[in-house]
PDB file of N, CA, C and O in Angstrom, chain B, residues numbered from 101:
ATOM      1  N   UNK B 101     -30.158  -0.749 -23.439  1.00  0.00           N
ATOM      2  CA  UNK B 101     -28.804  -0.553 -23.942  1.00  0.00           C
ATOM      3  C   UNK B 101     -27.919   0.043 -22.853  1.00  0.00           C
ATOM      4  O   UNK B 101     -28.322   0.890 -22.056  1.00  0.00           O
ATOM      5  N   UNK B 102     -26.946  -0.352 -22.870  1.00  0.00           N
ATOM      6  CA  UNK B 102     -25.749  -0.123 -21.701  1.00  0.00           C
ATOM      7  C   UNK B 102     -25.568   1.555 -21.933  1.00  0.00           C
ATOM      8  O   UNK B 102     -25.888   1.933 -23.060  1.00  0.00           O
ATOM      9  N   UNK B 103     -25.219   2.322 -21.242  1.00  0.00           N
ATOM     10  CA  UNK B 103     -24.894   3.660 -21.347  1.00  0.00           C
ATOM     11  C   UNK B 103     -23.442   3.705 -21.755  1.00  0.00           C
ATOM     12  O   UNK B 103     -22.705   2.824 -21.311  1.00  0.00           O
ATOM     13  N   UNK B 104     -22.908   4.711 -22.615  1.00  0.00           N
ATOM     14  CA  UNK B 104     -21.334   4.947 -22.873  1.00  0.00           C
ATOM     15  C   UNK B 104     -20.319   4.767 -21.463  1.00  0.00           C
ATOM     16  O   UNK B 104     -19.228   4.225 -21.292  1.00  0.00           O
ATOM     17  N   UNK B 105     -21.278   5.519 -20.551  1.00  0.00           N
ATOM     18  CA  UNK B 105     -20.286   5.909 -19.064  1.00  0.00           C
ATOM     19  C   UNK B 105     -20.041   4.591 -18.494  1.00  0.00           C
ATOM     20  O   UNK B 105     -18.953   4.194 -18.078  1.00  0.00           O
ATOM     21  N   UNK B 106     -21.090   3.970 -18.506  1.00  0.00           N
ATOM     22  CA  UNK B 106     -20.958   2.522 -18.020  1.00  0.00           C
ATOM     23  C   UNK B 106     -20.117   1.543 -18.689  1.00  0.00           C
ATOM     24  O   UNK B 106     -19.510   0.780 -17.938  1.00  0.00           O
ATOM     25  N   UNK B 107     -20.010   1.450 -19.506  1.00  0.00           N
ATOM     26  CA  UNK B 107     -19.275   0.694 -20.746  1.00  0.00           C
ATOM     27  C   UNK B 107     -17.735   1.061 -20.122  1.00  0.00           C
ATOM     28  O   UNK B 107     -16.878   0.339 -19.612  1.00  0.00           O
ATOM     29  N   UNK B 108     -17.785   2.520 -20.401  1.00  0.00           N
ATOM     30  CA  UNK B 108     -16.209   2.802 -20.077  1.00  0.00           C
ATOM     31  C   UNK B 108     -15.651   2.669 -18.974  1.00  0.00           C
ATOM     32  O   UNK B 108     -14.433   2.489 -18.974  1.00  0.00           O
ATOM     33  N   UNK B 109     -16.336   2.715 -17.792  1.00  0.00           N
ATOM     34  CA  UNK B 109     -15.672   2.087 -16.112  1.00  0.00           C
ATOM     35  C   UNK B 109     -16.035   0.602 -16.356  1.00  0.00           C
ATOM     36  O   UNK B 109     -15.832  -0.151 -15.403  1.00  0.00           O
ATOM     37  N   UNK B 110     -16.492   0.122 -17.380  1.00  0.00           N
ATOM     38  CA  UNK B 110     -16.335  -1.596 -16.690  1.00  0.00           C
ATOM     39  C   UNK B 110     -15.215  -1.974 -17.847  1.00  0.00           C
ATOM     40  O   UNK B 110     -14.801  -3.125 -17.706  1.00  0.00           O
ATOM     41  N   UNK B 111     -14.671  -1.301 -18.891  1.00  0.00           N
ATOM     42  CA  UNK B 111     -13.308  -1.216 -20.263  1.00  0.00           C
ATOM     43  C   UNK B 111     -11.933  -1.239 -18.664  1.00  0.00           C
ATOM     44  O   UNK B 111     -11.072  -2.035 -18.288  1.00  0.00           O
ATOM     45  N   UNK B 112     -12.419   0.040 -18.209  1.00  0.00           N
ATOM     46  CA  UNK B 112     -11.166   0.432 -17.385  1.00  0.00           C
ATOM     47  C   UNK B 112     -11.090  -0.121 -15.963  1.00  0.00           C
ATOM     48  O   UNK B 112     -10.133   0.149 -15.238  1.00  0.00           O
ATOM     49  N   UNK B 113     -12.096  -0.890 -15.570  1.00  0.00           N
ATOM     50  CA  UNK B 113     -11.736  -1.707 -14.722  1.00  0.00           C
ATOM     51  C   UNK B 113     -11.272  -3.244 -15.339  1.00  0.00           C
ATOM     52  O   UNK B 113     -10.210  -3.799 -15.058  1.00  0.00           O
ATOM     53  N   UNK B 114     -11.847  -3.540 -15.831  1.00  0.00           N
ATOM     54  CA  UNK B 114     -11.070  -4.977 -16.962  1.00  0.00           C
ATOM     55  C   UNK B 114      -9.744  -4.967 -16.896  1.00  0.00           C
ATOM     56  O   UNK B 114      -8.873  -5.809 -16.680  1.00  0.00           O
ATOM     57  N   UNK B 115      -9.802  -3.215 -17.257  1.00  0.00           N
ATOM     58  CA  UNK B 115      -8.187  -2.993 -17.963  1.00  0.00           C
ATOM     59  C   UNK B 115      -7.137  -3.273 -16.799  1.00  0.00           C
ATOM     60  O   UNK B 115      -6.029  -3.808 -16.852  1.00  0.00           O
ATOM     61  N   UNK B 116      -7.905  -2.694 -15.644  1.00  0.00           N
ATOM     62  CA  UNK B 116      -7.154  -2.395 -14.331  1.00  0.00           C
ATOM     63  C   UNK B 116      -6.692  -4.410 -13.469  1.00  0.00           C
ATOM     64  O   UNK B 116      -5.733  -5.012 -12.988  1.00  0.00           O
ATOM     65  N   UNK B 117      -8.013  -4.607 -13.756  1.00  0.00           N
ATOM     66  CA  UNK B 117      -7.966  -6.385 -13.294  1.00  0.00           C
ATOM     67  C   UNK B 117      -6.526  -6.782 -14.009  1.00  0.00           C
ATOM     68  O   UNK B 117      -5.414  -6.955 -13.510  1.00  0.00           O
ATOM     69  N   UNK B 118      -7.010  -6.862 -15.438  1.00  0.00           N
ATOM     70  CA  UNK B 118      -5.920  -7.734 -16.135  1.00  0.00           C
ATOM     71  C   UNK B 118      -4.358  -6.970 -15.996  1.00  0.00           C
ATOM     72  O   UNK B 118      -3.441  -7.787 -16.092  1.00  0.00           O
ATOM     73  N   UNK B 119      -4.039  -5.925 -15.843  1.00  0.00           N
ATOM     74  CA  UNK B 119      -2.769  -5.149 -15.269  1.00  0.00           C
ATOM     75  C   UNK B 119      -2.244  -5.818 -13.587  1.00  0.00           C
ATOM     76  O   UNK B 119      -1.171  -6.132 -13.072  1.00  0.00           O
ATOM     77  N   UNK B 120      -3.542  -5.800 -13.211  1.00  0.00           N
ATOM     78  CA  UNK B 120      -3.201  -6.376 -11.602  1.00  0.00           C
ATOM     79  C   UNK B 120      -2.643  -7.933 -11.536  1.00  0.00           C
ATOM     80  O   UNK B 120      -1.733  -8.391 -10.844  1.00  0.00           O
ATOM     81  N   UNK B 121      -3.517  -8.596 -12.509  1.00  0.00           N
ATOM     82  CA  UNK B 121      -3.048  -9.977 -12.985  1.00  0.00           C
ATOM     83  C   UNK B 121      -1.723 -10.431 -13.379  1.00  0.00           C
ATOM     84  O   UNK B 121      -1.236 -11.499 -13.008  1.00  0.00           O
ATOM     85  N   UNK B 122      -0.998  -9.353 -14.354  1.00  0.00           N
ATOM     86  CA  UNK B 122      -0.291  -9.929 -14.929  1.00  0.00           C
ATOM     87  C   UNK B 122       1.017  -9.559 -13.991  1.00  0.00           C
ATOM     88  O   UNK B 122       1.954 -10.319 -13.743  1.00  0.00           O
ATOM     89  N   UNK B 123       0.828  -8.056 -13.483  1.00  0.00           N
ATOM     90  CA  UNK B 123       1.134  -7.473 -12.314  1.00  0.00           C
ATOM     91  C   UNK B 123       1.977  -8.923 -11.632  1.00  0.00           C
ATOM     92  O   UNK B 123       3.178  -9.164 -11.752  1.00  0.00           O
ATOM     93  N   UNK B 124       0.815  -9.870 -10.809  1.00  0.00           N
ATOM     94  CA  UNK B 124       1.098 -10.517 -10.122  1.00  0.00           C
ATOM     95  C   UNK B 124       1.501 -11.998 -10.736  1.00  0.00           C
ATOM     96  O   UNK B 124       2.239 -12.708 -10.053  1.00  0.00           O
ATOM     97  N   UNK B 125       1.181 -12.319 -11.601  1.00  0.00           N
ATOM     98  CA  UNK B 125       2.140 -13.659 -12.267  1.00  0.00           C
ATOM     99  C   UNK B 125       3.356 -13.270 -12.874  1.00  0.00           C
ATOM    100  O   UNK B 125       4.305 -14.055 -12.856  1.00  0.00           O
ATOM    101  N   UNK B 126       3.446 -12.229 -13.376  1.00  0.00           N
ATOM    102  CA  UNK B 126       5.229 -11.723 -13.381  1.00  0.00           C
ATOM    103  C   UNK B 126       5.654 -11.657 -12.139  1.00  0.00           C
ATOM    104  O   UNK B 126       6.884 -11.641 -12.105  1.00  0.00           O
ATOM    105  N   UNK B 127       5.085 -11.604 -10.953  1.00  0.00           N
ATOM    106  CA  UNK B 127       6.282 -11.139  -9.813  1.00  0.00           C
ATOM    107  C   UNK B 127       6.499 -12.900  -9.106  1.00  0.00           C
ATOM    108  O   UNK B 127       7.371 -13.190  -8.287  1.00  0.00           O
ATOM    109  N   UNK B 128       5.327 -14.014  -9.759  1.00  0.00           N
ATOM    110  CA  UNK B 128       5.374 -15.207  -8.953  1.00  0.00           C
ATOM    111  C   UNK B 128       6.273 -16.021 -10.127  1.00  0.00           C
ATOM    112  O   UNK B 128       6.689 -17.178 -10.184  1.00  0.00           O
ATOM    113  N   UNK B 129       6.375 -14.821 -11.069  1.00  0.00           N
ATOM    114  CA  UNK B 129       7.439 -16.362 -12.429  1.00  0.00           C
ATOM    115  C   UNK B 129       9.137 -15.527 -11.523  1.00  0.00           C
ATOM    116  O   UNK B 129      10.175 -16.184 -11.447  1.00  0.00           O
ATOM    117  N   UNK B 130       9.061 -14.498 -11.128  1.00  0.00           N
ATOM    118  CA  UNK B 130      10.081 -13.533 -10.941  1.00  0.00           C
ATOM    119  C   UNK B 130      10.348 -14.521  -9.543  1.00  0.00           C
ATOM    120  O   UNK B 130      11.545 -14.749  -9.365  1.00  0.00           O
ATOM    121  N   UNK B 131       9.519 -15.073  -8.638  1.00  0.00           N
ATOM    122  CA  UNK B 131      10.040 -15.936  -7.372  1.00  0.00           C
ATOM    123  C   UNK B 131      10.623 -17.175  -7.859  1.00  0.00           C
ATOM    124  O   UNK B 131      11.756 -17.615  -7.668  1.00  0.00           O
ATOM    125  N   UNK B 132       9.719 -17.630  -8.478  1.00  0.00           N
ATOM    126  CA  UNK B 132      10.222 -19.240  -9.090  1.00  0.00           C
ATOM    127  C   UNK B 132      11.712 -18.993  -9.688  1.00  0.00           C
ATOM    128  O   UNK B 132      12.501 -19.932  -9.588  1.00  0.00           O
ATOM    129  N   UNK B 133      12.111 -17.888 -10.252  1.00  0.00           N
ATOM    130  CA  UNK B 133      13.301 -17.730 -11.113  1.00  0.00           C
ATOM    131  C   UNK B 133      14.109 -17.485 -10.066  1.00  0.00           C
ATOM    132  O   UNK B 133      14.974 -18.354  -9.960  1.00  0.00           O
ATOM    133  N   UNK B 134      14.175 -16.489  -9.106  1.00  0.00           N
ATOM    134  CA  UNK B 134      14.556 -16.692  -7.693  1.00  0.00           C
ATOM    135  C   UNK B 134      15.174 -17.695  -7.050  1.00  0.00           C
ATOM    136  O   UNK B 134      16.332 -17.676  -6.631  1.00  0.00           O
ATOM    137  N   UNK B 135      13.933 -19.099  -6.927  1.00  0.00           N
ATOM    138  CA  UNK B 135      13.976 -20.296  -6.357  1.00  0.00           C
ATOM    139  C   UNK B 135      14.873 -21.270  -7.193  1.00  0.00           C
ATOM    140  O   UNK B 135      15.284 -22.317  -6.693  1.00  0.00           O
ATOM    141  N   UNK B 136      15.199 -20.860  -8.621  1.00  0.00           N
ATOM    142  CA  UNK B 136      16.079 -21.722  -9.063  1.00  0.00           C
ATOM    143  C   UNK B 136      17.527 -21.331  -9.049  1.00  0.00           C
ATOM    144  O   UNK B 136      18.439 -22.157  -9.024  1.00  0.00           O
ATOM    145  N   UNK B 137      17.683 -20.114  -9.064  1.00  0.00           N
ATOM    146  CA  UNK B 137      18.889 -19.137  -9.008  1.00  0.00           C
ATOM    147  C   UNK B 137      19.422 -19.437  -8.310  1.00  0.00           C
ATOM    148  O   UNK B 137      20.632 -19.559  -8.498  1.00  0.00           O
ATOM    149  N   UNK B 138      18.630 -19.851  -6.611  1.00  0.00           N
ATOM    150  CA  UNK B 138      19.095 -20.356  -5.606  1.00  0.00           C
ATOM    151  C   UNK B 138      19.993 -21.603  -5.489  1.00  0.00           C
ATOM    152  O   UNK B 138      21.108 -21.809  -5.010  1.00  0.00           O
ATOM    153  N   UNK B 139      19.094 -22.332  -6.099  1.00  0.00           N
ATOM    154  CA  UNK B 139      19.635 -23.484  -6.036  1.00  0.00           C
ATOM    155  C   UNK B 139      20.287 -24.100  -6.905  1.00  0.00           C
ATOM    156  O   UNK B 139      20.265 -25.314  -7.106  1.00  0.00           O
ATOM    157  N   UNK B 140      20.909 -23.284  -7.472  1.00  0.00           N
ATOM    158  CA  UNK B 140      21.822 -23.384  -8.659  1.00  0.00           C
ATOM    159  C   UNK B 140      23.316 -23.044  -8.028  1.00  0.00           C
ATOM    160  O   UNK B 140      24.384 -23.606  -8.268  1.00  0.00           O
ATOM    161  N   UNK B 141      22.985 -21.749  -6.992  1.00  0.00           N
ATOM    162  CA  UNK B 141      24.373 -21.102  -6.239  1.00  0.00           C
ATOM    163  C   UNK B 141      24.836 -21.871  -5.367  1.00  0.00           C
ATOM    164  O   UNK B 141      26.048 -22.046  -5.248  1.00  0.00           O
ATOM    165  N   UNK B 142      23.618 -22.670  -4.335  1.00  0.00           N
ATOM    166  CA  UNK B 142      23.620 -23.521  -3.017  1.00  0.00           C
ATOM    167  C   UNK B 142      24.054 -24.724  -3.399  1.00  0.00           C
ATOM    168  O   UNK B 142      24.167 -25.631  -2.574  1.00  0.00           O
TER     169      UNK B 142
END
């Protein structure tokens, strides 16, 4: 059986992955929105 301690650093690294994830597809929908903004002004 998995130990509590263990359980909870692999909860809070998950947690940390999927934060880093979304982290980074919000900042690549945030370029694309960018890239159209652009070329909407140009």
């Amino acid at each position: 059986m998995i130990s509590q301690k263990r359980l909870v650093a692999h909860v809070s690294f998950l947690s940390d992955f999927i934060g880093l994830f979304s982290d980074v597809s919000g900042f690549i929908l945030r370029l694309h929105a960018l890239e159209d903004y652009a070329t909407i002004i140009l």
